[in-house]
LUMMAR-679426 format. One record per residue (C-alpha): residue in three letters; y, z, x. Coordinates in pm, whole numbers, plus 32768, in hexadecimal, padded with zeros to 4 digits. Layout:
<dozas>
["ala",[Y,Z,X]]
...
</dozas>
This chain:
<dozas>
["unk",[8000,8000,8000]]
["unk",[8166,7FCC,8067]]
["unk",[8270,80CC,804A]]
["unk",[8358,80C9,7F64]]
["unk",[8476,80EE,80B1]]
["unk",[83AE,7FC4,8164]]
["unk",[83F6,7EEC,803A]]
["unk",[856D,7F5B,801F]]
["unk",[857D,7EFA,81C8]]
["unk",[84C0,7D99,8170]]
["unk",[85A2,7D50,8054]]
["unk",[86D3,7D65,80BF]]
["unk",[86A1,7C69,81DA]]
["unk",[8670,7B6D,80AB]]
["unk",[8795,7A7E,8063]]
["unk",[8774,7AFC,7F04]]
["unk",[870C,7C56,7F7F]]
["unk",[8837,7CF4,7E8E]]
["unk",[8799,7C57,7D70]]
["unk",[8632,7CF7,7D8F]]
["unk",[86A8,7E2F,7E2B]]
["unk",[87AD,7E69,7CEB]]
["unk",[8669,7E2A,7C18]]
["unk",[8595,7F0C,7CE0]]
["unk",[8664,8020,7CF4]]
["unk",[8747,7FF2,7B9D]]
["unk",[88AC,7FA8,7C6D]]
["unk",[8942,7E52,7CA9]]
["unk",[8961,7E7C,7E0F]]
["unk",[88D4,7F1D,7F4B]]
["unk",[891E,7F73,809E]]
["unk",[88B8,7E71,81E2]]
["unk",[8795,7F0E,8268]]
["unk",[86E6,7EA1,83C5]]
["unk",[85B2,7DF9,8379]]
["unk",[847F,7DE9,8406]]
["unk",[8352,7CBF,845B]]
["unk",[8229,7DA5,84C9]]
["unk",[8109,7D64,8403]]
["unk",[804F,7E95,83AA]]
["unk",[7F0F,7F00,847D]]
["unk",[7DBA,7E4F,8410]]
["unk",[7D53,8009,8409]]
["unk",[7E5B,801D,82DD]]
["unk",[7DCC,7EEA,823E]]
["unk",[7C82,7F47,8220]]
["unk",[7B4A,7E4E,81F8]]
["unk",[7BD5,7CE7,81BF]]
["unk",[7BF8,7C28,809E]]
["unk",[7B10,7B28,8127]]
["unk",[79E3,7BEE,815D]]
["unk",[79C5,7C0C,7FDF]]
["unk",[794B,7AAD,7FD1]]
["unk",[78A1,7AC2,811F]]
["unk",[7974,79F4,81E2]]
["unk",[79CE,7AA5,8340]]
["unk",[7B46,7AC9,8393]]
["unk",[7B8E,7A95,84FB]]
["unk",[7CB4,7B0D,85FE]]
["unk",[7D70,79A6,862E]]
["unk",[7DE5,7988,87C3]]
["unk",[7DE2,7848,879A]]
["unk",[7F70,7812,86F8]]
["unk",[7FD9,7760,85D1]]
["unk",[7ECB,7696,8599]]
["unk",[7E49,7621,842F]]
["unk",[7CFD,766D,8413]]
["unk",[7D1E,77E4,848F]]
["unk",[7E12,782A,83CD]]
["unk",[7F35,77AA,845B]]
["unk",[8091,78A9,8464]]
["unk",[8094,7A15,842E]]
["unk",[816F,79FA,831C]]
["unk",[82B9,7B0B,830F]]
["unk",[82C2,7C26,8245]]
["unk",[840B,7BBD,819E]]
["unk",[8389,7A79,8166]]
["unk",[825D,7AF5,8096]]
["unk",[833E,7BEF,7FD7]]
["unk",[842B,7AE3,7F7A]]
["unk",[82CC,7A06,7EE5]]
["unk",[825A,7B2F,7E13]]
["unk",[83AD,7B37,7D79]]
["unk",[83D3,79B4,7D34]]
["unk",[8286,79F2,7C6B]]
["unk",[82FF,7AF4,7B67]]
["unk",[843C,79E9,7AE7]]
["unk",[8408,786D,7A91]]
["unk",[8520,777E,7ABF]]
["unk",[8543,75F5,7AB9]]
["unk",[84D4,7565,7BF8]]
["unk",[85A5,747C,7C49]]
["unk",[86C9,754A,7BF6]]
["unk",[863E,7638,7CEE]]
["unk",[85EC,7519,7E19]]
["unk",[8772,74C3,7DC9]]
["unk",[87CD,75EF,7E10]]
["unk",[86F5,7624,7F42]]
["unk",[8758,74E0,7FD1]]
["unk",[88BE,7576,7FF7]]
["unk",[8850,76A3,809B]]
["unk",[879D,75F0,8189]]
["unk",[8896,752A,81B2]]
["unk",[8985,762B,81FB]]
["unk",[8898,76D2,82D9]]
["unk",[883B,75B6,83A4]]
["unk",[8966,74E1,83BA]]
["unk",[8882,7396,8323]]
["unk",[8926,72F3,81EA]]
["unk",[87E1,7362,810F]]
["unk",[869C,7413,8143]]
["unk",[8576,740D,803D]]
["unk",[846B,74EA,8075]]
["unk",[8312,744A,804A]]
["unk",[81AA,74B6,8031]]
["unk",[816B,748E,81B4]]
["unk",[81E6,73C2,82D8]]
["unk",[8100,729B,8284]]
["unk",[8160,72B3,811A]]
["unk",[830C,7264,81D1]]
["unk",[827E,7155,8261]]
["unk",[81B9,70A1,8141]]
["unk",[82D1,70F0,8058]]
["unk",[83FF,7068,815E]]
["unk",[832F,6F2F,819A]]
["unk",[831C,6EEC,8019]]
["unk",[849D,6F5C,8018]]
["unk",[84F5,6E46,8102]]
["unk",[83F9,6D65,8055]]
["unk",[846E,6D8B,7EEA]]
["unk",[85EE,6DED,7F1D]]
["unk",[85A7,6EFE,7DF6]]
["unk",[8554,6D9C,7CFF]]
["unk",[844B,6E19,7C0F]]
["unk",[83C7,6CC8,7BF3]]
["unk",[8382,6CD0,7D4D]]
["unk",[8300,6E42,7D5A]]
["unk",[81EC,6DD2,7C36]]
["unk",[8199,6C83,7D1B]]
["unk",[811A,6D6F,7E52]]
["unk",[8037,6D2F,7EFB]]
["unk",[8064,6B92,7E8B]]
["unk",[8182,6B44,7F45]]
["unk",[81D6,6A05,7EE2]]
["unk",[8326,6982,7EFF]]
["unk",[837E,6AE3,7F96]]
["unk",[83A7,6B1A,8144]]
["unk",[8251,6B7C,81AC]]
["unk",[8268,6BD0,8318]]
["unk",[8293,6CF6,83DC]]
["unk",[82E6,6CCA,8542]]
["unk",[825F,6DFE,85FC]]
["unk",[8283,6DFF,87A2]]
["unk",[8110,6E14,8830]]
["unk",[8146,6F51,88AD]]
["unk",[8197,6FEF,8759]]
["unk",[804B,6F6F,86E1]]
["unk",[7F64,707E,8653]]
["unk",[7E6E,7105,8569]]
["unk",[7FDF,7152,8464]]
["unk",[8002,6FDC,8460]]
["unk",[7F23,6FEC,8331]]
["unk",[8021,706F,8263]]
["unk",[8128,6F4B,8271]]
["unk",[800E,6E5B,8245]]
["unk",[7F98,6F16,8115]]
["unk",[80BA,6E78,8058]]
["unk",[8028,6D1E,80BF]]
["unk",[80F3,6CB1,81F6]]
["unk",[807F,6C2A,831C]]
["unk",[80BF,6CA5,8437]]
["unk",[816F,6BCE,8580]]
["unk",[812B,6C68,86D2]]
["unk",[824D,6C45,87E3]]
["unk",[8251,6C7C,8945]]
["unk",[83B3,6BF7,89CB]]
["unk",[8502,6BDB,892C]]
["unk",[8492,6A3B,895C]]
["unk",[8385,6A79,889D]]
["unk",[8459,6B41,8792]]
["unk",[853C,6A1B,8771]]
["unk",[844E,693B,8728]]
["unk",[83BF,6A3A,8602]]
["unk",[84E6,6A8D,855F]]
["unk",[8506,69B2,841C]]
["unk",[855F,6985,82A9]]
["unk",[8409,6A38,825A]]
["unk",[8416,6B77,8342]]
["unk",[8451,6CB7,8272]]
["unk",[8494,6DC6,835D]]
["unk",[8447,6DFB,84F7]]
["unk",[8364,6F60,84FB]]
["unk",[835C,702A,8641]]
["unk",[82B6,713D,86D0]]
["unk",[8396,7255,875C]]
["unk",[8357,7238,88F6]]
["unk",[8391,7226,8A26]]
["unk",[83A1,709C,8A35]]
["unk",[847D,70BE,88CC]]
["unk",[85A1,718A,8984]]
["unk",[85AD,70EC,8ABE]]
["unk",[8484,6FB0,8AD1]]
["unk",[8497,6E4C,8B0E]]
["unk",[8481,6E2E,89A7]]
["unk",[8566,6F86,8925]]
["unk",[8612,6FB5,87EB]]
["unk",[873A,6F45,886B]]
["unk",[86EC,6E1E,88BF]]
["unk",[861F,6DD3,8790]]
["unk",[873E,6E5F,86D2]]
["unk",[8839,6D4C,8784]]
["unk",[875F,6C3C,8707]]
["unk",[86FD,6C9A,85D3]]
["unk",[885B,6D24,8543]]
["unk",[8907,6BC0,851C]]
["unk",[87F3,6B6E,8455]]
["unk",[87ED,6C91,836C]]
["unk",[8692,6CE7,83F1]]
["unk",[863A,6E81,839B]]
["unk",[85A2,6F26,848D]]
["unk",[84A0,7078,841F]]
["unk",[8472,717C,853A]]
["unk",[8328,722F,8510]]
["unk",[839F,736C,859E]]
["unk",[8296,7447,8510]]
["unk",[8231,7567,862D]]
["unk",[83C6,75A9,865D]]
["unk",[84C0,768A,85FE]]
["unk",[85E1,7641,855A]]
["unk",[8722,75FA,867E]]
["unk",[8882,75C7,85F2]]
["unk",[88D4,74C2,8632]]
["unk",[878C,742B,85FA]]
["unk",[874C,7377,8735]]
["unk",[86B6,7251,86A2]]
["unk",[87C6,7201,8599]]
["unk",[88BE,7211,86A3]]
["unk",[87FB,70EC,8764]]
["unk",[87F1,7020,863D]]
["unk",[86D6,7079,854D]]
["unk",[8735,7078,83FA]]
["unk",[85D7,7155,8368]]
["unk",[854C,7268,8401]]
["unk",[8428,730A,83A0]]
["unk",[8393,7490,83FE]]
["unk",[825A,7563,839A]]
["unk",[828D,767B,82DB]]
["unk",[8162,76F5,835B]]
["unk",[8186,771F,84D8]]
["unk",[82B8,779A,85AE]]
["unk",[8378,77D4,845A]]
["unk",[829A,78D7,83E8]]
["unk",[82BB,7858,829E]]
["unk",[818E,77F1,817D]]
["unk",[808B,774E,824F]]
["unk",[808B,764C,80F8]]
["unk",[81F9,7606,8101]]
["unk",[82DB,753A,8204]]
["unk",[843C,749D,8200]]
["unk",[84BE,734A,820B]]
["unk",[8641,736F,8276]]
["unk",[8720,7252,82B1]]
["unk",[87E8,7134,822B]]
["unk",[8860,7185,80C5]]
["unk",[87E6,7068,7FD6]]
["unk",[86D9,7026,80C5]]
["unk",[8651,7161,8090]]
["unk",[867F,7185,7F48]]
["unk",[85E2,703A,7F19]]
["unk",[84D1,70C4,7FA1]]
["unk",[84A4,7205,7EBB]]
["unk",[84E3,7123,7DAF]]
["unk",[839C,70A4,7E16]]
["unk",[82DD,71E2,7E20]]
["unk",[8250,72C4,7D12]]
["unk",[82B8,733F,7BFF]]
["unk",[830A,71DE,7BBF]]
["unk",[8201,70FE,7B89]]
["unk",[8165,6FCD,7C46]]
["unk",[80EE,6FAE,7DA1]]
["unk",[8182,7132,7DFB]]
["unk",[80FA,71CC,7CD9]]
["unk",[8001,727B,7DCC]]
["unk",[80E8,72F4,7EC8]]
["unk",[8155,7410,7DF9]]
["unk",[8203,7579,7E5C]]
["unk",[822A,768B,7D96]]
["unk",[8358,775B,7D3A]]
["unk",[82A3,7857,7E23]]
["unk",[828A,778F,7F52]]
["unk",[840E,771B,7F5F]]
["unk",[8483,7831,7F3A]]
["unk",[83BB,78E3,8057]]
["unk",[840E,7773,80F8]]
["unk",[8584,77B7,80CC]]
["unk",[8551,791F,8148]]
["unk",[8497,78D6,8289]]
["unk",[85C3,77E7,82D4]]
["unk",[86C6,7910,827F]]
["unk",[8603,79D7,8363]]
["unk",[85FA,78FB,8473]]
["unk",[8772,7954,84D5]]
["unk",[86F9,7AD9,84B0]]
["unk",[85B4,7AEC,858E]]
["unk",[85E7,7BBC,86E3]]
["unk",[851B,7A85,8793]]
["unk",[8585,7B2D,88D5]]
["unk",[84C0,7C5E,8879]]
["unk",[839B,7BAE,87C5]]
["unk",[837D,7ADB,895B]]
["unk",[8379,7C15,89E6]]
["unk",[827B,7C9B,88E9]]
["unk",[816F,7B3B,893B]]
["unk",[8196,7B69,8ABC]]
["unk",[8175,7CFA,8AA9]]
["unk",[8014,7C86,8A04]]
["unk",[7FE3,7B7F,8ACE]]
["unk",[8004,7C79,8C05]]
["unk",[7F25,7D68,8B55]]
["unk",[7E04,7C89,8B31]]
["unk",[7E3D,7BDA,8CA5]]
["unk",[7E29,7D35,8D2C]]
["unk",[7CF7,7DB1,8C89]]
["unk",[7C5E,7C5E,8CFF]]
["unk",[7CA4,7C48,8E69]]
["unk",[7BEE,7DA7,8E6C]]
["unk",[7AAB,7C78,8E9B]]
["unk",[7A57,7BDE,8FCE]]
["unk",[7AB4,7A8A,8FD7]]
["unk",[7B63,7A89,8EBC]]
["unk",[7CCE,7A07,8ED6]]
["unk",[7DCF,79F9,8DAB]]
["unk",[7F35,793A,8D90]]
["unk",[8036,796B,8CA6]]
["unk",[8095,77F7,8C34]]
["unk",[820A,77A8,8BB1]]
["unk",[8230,76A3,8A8D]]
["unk",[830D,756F,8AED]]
["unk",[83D5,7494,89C5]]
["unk",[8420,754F,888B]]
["unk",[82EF,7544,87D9]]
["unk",[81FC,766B,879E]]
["unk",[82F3,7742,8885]]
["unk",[81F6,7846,88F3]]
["unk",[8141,78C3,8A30]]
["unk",[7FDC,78E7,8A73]]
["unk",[7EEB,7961,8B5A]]
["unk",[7E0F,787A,8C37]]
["unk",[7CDC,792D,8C97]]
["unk",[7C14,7873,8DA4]]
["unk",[7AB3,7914,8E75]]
["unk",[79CD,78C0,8F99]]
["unk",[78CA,77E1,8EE4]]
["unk",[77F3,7849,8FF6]]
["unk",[781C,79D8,8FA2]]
["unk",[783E,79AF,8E1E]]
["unk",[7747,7889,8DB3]]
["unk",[7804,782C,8C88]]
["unk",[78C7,7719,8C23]]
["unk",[7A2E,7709,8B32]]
["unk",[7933,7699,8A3C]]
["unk",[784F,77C9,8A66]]
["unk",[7937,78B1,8A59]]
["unk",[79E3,77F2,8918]]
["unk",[78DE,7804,8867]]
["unk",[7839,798A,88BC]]
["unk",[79C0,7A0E,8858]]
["unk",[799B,795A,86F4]]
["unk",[7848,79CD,86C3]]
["unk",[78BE,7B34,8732]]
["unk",[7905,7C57,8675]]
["unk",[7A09,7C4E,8630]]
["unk",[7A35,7AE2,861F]]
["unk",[7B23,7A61,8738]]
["unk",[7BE1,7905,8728]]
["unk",[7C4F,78AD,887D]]
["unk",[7C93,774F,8914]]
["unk",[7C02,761C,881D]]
["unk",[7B22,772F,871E]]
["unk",[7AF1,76D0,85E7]]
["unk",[7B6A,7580,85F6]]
["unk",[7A7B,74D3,86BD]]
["unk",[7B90,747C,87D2]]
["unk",[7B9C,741F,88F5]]
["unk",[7A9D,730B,88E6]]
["unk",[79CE,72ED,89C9]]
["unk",[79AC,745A,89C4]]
["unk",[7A4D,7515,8AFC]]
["unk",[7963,7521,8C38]]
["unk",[7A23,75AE,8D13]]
["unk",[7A39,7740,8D44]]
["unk",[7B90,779F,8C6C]]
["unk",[7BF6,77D3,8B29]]
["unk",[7D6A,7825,8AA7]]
["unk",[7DD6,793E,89B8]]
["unk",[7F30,7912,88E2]]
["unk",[7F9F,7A5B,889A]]
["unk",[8092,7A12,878D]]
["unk",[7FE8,7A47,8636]]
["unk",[7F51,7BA2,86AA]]
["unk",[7FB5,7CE8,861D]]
["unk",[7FBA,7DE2,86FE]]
["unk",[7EA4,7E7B,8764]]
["unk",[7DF5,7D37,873E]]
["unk",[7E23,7D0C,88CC]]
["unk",[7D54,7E21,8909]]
["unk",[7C50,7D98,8855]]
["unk",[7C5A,7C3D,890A]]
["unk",[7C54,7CF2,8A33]]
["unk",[7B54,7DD9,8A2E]]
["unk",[7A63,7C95,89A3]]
["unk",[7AC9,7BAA,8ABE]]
["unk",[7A7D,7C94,8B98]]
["unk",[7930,7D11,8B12]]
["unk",[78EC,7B69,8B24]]
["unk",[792B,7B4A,8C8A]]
["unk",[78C2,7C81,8D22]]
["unk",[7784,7C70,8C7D]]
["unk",[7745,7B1D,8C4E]]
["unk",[7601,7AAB,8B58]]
["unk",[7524,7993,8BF6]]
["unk",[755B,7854,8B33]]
["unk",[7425,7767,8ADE]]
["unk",[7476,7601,8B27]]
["unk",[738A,74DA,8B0E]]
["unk",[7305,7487,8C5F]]
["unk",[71FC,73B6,8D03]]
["unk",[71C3,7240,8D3A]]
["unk",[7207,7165,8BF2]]
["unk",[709D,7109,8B65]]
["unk",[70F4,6F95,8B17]]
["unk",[7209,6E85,8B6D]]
["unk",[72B8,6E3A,8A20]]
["unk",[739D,6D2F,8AA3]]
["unk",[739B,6C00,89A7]]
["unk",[7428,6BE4,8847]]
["unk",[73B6,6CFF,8706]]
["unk",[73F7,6CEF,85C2]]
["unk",[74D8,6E0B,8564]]
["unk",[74AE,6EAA,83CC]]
["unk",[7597,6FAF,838B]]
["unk",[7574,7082,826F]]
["unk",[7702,7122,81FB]]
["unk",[7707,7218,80F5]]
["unk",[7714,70F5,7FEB]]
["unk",[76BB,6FA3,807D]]
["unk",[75E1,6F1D,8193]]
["unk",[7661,6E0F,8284]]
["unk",[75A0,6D21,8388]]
["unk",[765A,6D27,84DB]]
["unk",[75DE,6CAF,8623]]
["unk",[75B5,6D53,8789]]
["unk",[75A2,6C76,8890]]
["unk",[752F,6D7B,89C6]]
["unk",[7507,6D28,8B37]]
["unk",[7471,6E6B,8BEB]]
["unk",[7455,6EC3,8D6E]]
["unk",[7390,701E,8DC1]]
["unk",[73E5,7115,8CD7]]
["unk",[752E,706A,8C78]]
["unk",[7588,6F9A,8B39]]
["unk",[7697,6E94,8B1C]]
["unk",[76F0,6D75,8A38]]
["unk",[7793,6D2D,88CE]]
["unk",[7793,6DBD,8797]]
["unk",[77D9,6C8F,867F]]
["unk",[7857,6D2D,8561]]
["unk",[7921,6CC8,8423]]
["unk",[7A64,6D29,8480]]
["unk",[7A2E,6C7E,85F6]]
["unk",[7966,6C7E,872E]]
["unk",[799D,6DB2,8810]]
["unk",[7907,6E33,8950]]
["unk",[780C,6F1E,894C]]
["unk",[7766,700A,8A77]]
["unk",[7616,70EC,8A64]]
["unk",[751E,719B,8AFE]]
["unk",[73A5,718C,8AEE]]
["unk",[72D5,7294,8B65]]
["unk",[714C,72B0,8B06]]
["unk",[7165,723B,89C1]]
["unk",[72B5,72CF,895C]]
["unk",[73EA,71CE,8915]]
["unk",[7551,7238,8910]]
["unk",[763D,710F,88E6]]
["unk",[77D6,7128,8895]]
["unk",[789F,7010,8824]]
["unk",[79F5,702A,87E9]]
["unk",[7AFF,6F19,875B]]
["unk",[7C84,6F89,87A3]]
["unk",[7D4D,6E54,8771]]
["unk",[7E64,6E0C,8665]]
["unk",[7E9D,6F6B,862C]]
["unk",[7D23,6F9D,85B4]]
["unk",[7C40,70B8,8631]]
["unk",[7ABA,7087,85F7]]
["unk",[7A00,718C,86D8]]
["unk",[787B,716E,86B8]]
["unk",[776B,7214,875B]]
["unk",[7602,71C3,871F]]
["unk",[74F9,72AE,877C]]
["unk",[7393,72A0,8712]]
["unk",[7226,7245,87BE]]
["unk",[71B1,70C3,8842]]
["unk",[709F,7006,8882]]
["unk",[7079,6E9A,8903]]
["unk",[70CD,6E38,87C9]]
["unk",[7134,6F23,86CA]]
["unk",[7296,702D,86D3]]
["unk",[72F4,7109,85C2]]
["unk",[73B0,725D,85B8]]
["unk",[74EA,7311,8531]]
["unk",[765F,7244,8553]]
["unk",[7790,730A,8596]]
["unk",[78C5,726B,8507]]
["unk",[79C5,7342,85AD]]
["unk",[7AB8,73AF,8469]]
["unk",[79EE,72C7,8395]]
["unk",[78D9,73AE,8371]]
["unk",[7735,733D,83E2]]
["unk",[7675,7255,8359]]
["unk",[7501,71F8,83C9]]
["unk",[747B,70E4,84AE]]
["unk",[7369,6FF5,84FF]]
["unk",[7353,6EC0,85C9]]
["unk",[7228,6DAB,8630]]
["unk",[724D,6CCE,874B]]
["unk",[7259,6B8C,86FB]]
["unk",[7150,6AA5,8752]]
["unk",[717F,692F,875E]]
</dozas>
């Protein structure tokens, strides 16, 4: 339970914090009071919410990513989502009057807030697309008669490309300011970047994008998504007219809730677009609840001690590093972040291989199997791929709660003082599978026929993996009878990371598939004979 004083403290942070203190305590105003982002202790929480459905929670050193969990969202943002709940109000009405906070607060002509930062880019790609016409809005995603291109720099390419094409676009890789000459044209809709290194300062920055594309009325949309929120905003003062943030990461905010900020009528083009209203956006909704803990994270953006909440990260950071270089041949590293995004330090952890027989991978995957369950370097998302050989892993301290340090500590430790003997297939391989199989593949719903075409010295595998999507290199081992092959596809922005493992013969393969965030599916394959 919270007390009744720590609401009081939370509430009055709020930029309607009069309003819900004068309701809470029967006056129409209240004094500032200092406020505070600690989270409570896991101890004062008791058993998790998750375990009632079996599902284990973990401790997330891995930073704002997704599929852990993403931000450690702020007290005063949560307060001011339980209070959005208990009135209803028009939602547009509401986004107007959120887009002039936001605008006030971040010195953009407009800000929307939408239901993550992929949702900001879908819904500014159909903005640019339609111009607000809902003619054009109920057309998506045939785009007849309408501009259909997005130019996008090759090194902004990546896996959130999927959410401009989802309004039907097609998408026009650049490498050169020659080359985005040549692609500019009466059908390009917008330019998208990727906040980087090579945006502020490449061959192919924002500003010079921005020089070319500005005569031509060209938008540009920043995905900005892992930043905070810098007046001015960097990237609108090199010449993007869109930017677009998660709510969900350095924010704090709703991990379901981001913010498109920007050019006025472009961005409100591009809510027009997005749910309530109906049409392609329909499904890119956000509740009452979300913008206003959206709007709040923003407010307290300007009111975070980020000074103190550094010091807090490397004070844990320092913790853990000195616990673990109690371990022979165990050496740690405190790694700075460079750019704006995901603005956080971690801990690189690295060991004599030939003291501690464990790999990154090993130790990965014995921390999220742990108990407590630990998410350190790519856990839980399948990530890096090909899983990390070498002898280090990294910890991101900033989604702990204190104490949580202690914990990761104390576990590490245990791991590499003591390590546990790993079985790994070994031995010659039994048979030479080079030649081309027959690949089935049985998904949750459908099975597909795919082809491996293998080529195998020793105990190693190499070749191609033909697939529908396109051919991509694979590599494998074979030891005995046991088969491990990983194929992985990367280009265009896409990210298909699969690893086979099963038994052979000289003629027959079949086993369990991993698809990475796809999930598994099962396997078989027969050479094919001619």
């Amino acid at each position: 339970m919270i007390s009744r004083r720590k609401v009081i403290n939370i509430l009055s942070s709020l930029p309607f914090g009069g309003l819900f203190l004068g309701a809470l305590l029967g006056t129409n105003s209240a004094r500032s009071m200092p406020t505070t982002t600690v989270s409570p202790s896991k101890k004062a929480l008791g058993k998790s919410i998750y375990d009632s459905i079996g599902v284990r929670p973990l401790i997330n050193a891995r930073g704002t990513v997704t599929v852990v969990g993403a931000t450690r969202v702020l007290p005063e943002v949560q307060v001011a989502m339980d209070e959005a709940v208990k009135d209803f109000v028009q939602i547009d009405e509401l986004m107007n009057g959120v887009g002039l906070r936001l605008a006030e607060i971040t010195g953009a002509e407009w800000g929307v807030v939408s239901s993550g930062a992929s949702a900001a880019i879908s819904i500014a790609t159909a903005g640019c697309v339609t111009g607000g016409d809902p003619d054009k809005i109920w057309q998506i995603p045939n785009l007849d008669g309408m501009k259909d291109e997005v130019i996008i720099p090759s090194y902004s390419r990546s896996a959130y490309d999927a959410a401009a094409k989802a309004v039907g676009v097609r998408m026009i890789e650049v490498n050169s300011p020659e080359e985005l000459k040549v692609a500019l044209g009466p059908r390009t809709a917008m330019i998208m970047v990727l906040a980087s290194g090579a945006s502020e300062d490449g061959p192919l920055s924002l500003k010079i994008i921005s020089a070319l594309a500005k005569p031509l009325n060209v938008p540009i949309l920043v995905d900005a998504a892992a930043e905070g929120l810098e007046v001015p905003n960097p990237h609108i003062a090199q010449g993007a007219d869109m930017v677009a943030y998660s709510g969900g990461k350095y924010l704090r905010g709703p991990q379901c809730a981001g913010l498109l900020i920007g050019r006025k009528d472009l961005v409100q083009a591009s809510w027009i677009t997005s749910a309530p209203h109906h049409g392609f956006g329909r499904g890119f909704k956000v509740g009452r609840e979300e913008i206003m803990g959206m709007l709040t994270a923003v407010e307290m953006w300007k009111k975070r001690d980020h000074a103190e909440e550094w010091r807090m990260w490397i004070s844990w950071a320092n913790y853990i590093s000195d616990r673990l270089e109690q371990v022979p041949g165990v050496k740690t590293e405190i790694l700075l972040p460079k750019g704006r995004s995901n603005r956080s330090p971690s801990l690189q952890v690295n060991w004599d291989i030939s003291l501690i027989p464990l790999t990154g991978q090993d130790v990965e995957e014995l921390l999220w199997e742990n108990n407590p369950r630990i998410a350190v370097s790519g856990a839980g998302s399948y990530l890096p791929f090909p899983p990390n050989r070498e002898p280090n892993i990294r910890i991101n301290p900033s989604q702990l709660m204190a104490g949580e340090e202690k914990v990761i500590a104390k576990s590490v430790y245990d791991l590499l003082s003591n390590p546990p003997k790993m079985q790994k297939p070994s031995g010659p391989a039994a048979f030479n599978l080079s030649g081309l199989w027959d690949l089935e593949i049985q998904f949750v719903a459908s099975i597909v026929n795919q082809t491996f075409m293998l080529e195998q010295k020793g105990n190693e595998i190499f070749g191609t993996h033909h697939a529908s999507f396109g051919p991509r290199e694979l590599t494998g081992t074979l030891h005995g009878n046991d088969i491990l092959i990983r194929s992985s596809y990367t280009k265009q922005g896409v990210r298909f990371n699969f690893q086979f493992t099963g038994v052979a013969n000289n003629n027959n393969m079949n086993g369990i598939l991993s698809l990475g965030e796809y999930g598994r599916a099962e396997w078989k394959a027969k050479r094919r004979k001619y």
